[in-house]
N, C-alpha and C positions, 0 to 999 in steps of 0.2 A: 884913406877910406877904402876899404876890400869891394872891390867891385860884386855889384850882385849878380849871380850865377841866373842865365836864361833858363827860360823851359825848354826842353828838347823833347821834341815827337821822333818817330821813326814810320816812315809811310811804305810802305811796298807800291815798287811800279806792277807797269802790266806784267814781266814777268817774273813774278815772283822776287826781283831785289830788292834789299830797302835800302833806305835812305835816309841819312838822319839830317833834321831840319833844327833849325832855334827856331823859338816861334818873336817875333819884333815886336807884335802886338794884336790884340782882341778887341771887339769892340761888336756893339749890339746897333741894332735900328729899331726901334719901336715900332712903328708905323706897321713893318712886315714881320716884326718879334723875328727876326733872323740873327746869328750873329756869326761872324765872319775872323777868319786867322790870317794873318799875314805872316810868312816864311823866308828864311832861306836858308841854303845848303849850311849845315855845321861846319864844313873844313872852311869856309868861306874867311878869309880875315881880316880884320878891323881897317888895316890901311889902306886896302881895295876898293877902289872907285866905283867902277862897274858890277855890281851884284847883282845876281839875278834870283828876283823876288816873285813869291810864290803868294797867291792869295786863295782862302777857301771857304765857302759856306759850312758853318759844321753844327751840327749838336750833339747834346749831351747823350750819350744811350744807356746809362749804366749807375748805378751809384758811386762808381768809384770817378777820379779825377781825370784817368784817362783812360776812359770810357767814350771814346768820341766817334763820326760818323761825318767824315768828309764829302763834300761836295764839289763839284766845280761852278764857275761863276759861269754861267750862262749869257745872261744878258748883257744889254749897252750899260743900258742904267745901272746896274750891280758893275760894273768895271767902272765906270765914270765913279760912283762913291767911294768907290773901294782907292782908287786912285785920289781923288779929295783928303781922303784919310792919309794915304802914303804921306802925301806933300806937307799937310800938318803934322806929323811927327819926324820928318825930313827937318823942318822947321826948327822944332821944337828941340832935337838933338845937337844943332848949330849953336842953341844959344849960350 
């Protein structure tokens, strides 16, 4: 079975590099109508333990798909969910 191909963003840092990202997973909150991307680096590779993951409030700006408008996670509460989320899809990739 051909593994399914990630979506990949490219973000530029503060100066001016980019960076290409897979994105792991999206997911919305009702409550605040927010919804939130979870990252990591693209050269990153599968049998590597330690990855270091990226989380970000975003929305839509534009008609087109990747049309987006990233945020940073500010708060407790937004990192506590954000991380609830991690652990359930940490989960759910094990089984």
């Amino acid at each position: 079975m051909p593994e399914e191909e990630k979506e990949r963003i490219i973000i530029p840092d503060e100066n001016g590099e980019e960076h290409l990202f897979e994105v792991l997973f999206t997911f919305d909150v009702d409550e605040k109508e927010h919804s939130y991307m979870v990252l990591v680096p693209a050269e990153t590779g599968e049998d590597e333990e330690d990855v270091e993951v990226f989380a970000f409030r975003y929305e839509d700006k534009g008609e087109k798909d990747d049309d987006i408008e990233l945020f940073p996670i500010e708060s407790d509460q937004e990192w506590d969910m954000v991380e609830e989320m991690l652990n359930t899809f940490q989960e759910s990739e094990e089984l």
